[in-house]
Every structure is written in structure tokens, then in C-alpha cells.
C-alpha positions as CSV (number, residue, x, y, z in Angstrom):
1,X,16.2,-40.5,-12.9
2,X,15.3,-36.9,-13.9
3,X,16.5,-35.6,-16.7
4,X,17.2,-32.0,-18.2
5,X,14.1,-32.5,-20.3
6,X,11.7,-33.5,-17.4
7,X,13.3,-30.2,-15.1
8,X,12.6,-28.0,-18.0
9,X,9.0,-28.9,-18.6
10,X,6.5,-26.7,-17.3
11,X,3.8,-28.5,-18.5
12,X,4.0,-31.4,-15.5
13,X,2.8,-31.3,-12.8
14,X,3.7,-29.3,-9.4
15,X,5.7,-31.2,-7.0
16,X,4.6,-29.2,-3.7
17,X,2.0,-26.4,-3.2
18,X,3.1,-23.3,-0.9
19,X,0.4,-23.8,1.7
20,X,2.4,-21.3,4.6
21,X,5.3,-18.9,5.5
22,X,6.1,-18.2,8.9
23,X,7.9,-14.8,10.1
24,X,9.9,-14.2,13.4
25,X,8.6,-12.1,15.5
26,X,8.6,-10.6,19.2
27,X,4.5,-9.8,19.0
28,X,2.7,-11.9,16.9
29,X,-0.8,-10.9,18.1
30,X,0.5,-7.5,17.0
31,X,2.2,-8.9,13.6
32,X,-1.3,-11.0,12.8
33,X,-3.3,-7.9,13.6
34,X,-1.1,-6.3,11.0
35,X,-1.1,-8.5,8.2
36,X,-5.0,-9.4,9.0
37,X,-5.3,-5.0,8.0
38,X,-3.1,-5.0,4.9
39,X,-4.4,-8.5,3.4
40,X,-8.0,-8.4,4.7
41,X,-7.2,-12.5,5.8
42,X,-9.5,-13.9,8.7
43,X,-6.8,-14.3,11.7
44,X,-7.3,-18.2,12.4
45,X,-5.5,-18.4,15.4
46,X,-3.7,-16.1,18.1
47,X,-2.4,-17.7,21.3
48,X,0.6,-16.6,23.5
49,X,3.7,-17.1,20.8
50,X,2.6,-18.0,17.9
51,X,-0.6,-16.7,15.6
52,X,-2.1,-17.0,12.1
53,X,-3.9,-15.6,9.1
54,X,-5.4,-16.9,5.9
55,X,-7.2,-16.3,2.5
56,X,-8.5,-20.5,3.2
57,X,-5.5,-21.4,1.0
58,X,-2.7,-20.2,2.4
59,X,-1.4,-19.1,5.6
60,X,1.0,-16.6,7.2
61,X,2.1,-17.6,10.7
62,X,4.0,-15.3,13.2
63,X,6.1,-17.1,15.8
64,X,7.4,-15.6,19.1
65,X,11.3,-15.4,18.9
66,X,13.5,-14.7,22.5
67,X,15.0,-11.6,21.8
68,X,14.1,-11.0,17.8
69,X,16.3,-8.9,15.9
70,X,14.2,-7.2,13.3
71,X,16.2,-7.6,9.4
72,X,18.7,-4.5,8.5
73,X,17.1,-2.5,5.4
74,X,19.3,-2.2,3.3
75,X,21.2,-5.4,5.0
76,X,24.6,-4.3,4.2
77,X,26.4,-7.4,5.2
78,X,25.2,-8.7,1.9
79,X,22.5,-11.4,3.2
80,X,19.7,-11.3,1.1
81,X,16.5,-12.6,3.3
82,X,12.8,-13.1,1.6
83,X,10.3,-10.4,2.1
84,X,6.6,-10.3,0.5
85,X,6.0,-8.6,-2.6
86,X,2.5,-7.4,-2.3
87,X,0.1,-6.3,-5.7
88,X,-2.3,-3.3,-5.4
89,X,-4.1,-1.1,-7.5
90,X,-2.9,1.9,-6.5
91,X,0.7,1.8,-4.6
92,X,0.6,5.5,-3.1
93,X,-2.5,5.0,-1.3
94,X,-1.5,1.3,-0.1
95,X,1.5,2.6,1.2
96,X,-0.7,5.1,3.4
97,X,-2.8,2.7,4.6
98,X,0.3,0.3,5.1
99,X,1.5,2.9,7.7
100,X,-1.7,3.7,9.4
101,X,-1.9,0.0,10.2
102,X,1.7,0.5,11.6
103,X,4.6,0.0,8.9
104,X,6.7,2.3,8.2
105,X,8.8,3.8,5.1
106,X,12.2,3.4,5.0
107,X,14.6,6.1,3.1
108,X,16.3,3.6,1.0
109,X,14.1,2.6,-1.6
110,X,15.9,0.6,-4.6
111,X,14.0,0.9,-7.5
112,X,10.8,3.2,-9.0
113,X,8.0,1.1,-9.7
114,X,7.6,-0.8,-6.4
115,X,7.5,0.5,-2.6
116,X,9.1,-1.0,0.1
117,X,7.8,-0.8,4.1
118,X,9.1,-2.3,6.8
119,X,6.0,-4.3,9.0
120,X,5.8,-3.5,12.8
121,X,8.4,-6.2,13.2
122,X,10.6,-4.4,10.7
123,X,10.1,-7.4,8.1
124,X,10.6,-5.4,4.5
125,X,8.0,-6.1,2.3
126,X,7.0,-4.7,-1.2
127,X,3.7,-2.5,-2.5
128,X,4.0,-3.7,-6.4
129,X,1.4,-2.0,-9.1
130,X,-1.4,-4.8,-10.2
131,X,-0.8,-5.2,-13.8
């Protein structure tokens, strides 16, 4: 039985390692090619509906779904969905490379210390300062 001591001590041992995320998609050639530009991770697989890219530790697949519906930024029907939070050294000039490799910038942006973009599949994700 586990007990509120054992849940509150950080000192144990993880139960799971994140090893992957997978995002919907309509292209995921497109969504690989993407990621592969923001992240600089080796594409390990691309075939028909479904592709991949990793750092050697963890992955981000992209999975083909019959007719996708990209997320609503803001979602106004109160959903929250995950997106990425993503750390660079200099957020303005991410952000412009970000769209050269095809996101775009969205007029609602809630806060003043972080960017949010929307990838090619209009996944929102975050360009967060390196502390």
C-alpha cells in the first residue's frame, strides 16, 4: 500500500520514463520535416501515415488522422489540450526561424515572457527563454 509519505518523496525512484509523444496530424512527412528544423532531431522514420524524430532518447511521432481538425488557439470551449514548451536562448529570433520552417504566430498571446506558434498542423506550442 502507498502511503502519503511514499507519494511525497522525491527522492525514490521514477516509476516510468517519457520515452515518446505522438501528435495528430494530416501530413506527417510535413509535421517531421518541421519538428526535425526547430529541434535539430534526426527524422528516424517517415512512411505513408505515420513518421518520427529523436534526440536518441526520446521521440516525437506524427500520425496520419482521416480528416484532422487542427486545435482552436485560444480553445474557447474551455478544453485545455498539451502543447510543447520549447527553451531557447533567444525567443525573438526562434520565433523567426519557427516561421520560416512554417509555423505561424497567432494574435492571442497570454502571457509576456513566453511565445506561442502554432506548427504547420496548427498544434500550439511555446518559445520559453533558457534560464
Amino acid at each position: 500500500m502507498t502511503t502519503n509519505t511514499q507519494l511525497n518523496d522525491t527522492s525514490s525512484a521514477a516509476v516510468a520514463n517519457l520515452i515518446m509523444v505522438n501528435l495528430d496530424c494530416a501530413d506527417p512527412a510535413r509535421l517531421a520535416e518541421f519538428y526535425h528544423g526547430v529541434l535539430g532531431w534526426e527524422i528516424t522514420f517517415n512512411e505513408g501515415d505515420y513518421a518520427m524524430i529523436s534526440d536518441g532518447h526520446t521521440s516525437i511521432g506524427f500520425g496520419r488522422v482521416p480528416d484532422y481538425q487542427p486545435p482552436a488557439w485560444p480553445d474557447t470551449t474551455g478544453t485545455k489540450r498539451y502543447h510543447l514548451d520549447l527553451s531557447v536562448p533567444d525567443v525573438s529570433a526562434a520565433e523567426q526561424d519557427c516561421v520560416r520552417l512554417g509555423a505561424t504566430v497567432p494574435e492571442f498571446q497570454p502571457g509576456s515572457t513566453w511565445q506561442v506558434l502554432l506548427d504547420p498542423a496548427g498544434h500550439p506550442f511555446c518559445l520559453c527563454k533558457a534560464s
